[in-house]
N, C-alpha and C positions, 0 to 999 in steps of 0.2 A: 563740708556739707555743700550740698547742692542743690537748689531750687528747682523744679520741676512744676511746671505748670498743668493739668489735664487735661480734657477737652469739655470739662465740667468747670472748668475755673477752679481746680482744688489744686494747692501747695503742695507738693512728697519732697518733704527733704530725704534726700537721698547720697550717698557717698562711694563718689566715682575713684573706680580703681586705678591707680597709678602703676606706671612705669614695671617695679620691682614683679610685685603680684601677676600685672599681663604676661610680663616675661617669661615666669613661670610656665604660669598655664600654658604657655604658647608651646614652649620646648614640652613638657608634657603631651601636649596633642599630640605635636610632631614626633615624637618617640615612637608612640601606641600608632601613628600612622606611616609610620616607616616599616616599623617592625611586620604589620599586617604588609605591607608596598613588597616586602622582599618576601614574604611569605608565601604571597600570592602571583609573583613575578618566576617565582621556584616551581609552583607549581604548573603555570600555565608554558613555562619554559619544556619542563618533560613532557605537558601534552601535545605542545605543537613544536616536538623538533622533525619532524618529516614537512612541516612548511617550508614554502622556500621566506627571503629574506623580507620584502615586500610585507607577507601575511604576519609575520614575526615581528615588525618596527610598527604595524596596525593594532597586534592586539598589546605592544609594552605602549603606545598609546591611550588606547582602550584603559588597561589598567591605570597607568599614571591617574588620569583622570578622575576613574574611578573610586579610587583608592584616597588619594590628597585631595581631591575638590569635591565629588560627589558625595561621597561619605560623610564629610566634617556637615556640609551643608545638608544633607537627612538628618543628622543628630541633633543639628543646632535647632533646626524644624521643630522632629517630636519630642523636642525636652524644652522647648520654648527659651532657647540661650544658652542653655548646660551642657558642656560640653564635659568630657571625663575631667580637663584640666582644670576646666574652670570649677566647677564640682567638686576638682582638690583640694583650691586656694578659696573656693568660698564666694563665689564669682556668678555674675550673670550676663545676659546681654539683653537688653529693652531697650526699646522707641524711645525717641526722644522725649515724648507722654506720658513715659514710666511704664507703659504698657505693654505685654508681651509681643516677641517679633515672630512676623510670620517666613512664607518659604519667601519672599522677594528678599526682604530683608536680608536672608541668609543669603539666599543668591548671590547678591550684591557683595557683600561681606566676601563669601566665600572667593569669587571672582579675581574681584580686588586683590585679595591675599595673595593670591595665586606670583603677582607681580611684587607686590610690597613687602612679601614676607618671604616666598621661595627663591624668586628669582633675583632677590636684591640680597640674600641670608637676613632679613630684617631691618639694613639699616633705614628702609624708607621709614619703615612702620615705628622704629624706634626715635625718628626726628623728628615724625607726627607729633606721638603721643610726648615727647618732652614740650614741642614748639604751645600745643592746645590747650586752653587753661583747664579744661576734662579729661585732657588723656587719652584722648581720641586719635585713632589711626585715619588715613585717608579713606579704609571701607568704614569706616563706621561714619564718616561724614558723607558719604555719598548716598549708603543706607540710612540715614537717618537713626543711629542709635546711638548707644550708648553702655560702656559696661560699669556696672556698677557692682560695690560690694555686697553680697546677699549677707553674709556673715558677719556680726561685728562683738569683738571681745567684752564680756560681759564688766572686766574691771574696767573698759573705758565708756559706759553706756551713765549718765546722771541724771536723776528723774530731779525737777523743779520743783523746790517744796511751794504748796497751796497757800494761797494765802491766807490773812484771819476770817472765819466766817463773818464777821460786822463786816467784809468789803467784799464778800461775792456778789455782783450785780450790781453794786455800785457805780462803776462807771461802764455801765451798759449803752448809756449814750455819746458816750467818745468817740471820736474822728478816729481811726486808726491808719485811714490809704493813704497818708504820706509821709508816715515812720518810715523808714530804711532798713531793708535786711540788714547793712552792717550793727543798727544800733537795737536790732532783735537780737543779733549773734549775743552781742554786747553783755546787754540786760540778761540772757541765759544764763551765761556763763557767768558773770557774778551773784547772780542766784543760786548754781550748783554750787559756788566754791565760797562765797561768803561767810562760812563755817571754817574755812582753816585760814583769814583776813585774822587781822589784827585792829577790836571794834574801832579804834580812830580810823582808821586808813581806810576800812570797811563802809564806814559811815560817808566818809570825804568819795569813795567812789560811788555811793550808792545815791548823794545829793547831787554829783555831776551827772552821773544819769538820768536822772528822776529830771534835771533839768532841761539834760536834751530831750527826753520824751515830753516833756511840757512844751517844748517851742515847737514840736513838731506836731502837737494833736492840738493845739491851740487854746488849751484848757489848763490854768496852773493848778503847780500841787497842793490841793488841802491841807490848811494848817493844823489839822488834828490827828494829819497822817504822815506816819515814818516815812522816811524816802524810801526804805527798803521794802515796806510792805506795799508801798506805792507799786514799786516794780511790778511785785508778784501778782497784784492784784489787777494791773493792766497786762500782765503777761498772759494769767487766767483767762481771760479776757478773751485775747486774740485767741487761744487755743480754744474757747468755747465757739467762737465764732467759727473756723475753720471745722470743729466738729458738727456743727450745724448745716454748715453747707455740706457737706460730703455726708454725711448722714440723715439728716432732716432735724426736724426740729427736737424729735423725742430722745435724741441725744445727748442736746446741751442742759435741757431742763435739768436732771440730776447734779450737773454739778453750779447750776444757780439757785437751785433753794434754800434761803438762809434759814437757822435757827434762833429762838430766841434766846439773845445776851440781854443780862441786866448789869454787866457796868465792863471794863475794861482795866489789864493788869498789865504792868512792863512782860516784853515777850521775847522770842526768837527775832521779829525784826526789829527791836531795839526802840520800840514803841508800848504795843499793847497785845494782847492777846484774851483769847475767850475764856470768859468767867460767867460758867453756868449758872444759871438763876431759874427760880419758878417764875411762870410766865401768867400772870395776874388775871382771874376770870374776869369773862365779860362782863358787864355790868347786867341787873336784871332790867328787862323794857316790860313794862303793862302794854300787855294788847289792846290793841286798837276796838273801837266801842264796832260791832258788827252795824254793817251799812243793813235797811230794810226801807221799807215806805212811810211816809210817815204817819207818826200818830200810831205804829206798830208795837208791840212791846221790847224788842231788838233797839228799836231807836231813842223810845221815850220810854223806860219802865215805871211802871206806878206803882202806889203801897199794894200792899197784899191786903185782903178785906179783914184779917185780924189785926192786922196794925192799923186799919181806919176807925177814928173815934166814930161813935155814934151821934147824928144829929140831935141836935137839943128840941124840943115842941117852941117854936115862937121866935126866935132866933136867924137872923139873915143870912148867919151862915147855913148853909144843908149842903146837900151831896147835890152836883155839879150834876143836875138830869135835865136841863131847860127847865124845867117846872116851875114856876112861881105862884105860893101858896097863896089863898087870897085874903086881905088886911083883914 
């Protein structure tokens, strides 16, 4: 795999095609452009054999060009890197930004080739792409690009299982920029295969991990959590974040919404796992007494006139009207 950066700051791991596969594709181009070379060399041979020599080494020029340099480089144009061979082996060719190339790009490409791949039968192109840790020819470094594999076999493709839902969102606030790609490859890959581990050895790789990504994000492992689910849960993590950016925000929400657990059961990472529970009503609150002015009935309610005793004749208690009866 191969890290690519965008011009977004977004990550495309991507998987640059090596050696075997370009070789292909290449002799394939070369085939389908030969075949058309001679075809077209035949033809314009009976139309201009009343030329003299001059007009006749102008137009096997004309063609040459046309034929092996012009052509591959329109193809490469309106298919955005696709060329027939590459299109047979599964192949493309993109900017170094993962982004489709345009006519320069092919130009360049095309150009180049013209020296490193006709005029040398390959060997330039082939000491490139072994010497380059991508596989890169000298047109592809001049052009700025890059071929990568469009097509990748489904038995070698491992999806990361998720972690427990008690840890989505969990460590939302961890340091993640100075983990190292090597020790992301790392943590994947024992998360895809930690299924066919043997759980001691399993667990012994899953605790040296959990410990290099502790010294790296600055934060130790929680002792209530497996080193394995630990993994998965800061690996979550980084892919939620990476969805966030290249997508926005409405992206990652879905996969950080936790559910409610009521307790916790040995699991797949060798810890715990989710055990559904009803999730306990709210408590009931009395509303609040209604704000009015004072002295209002909202603020201060008073008896109702059939709940008020009747005053007695004589008596100092009476009904609250200012009034004082005279002795």
């Amino acid at each position: 795999m191969s890290e690519l950066v965008t011009g977004e700051a977004v990550a495309l791991e991507l998987r640059p095609a090596k050696l075997p596969s370009r070789a292909l594709a290449v002799l394939i181009d070369l085939a389908v452009a030969f075949a058309v070379y001679i075809a077209v060399t035949m033809a314009f041979a009976a139309a201009t054999a009343s030329l003299d020599d001059a007009a006749v080494a102008a137009v096997a020029v004309a063609t040459f060009l046309l034929v092996l340099v012009g052509i591959p480089i329109a193809v490469e144009t309106l298919s955005h890197g696709r060329s027939l061979g590459k299109l047979a082996c599964g192949l493309r060719v993109v900017r170094d930004d993962g982004g489709p190339i345009r006519f320069r790009h092919a130009l360049v490409r095309g150009a180049v080739g013209v020296v490193e791949i006709l005029m040398t039968f390959g060997v330039v192109a082939c000491i490139a792409s072994l010497v380059s840790a991508r596989g890169r020819r000298v047109g592809d470094v001049f052009a700025g690009t890059l071929v990568v594999r469009e097509r990748v076999p489904t038995g070698q493709l491992a999806v990361v299982p998720p972690p427990p839902p008690w840890l989505v969102g969990r460590f939302a606030e961890l340091d993640l920029s100075a983990v190292p790609e090597g020790l992301w490859l790392a943590v994947r890959q024992y998360l895809t295969r930690m299924g066919q581990l043997d759980p001691q050895v399993g667990w012994g790789i899953a605790e040296r991990l959990a410990g290099e990504l502790a010294a790296h994000t600055g934060a130790p492992v929680p002792s209530d959590v497996p080193p394995a689910a630990f993994l998965a849960a800061v690996m979550h993590e980084r892919q939620s974040r990476e969805a966030q950016r290249a997508f926005g925000a409405s992206a990652a929400a879905g996969g950080q919404a936790a559910s409610g657990v009521a307790g916790a059961a040995p699991g797949p990472y060798g810890g715990y796992a989710e055990v559904a529970g009803p999730v306990p009503p709210a408590p009931a609150v009395p509303p609040a007494p209604a704000s009015g002015p004072a002295g209002s009935p909202a603020q201060r309610p008073g008896p109702t006139p059939a709940d008020t005793p009747p005053a007695v004749p004589g008596s100092s208690d009476g009904p609250a009207t200012g009034f004082v009866p005279p002795a």
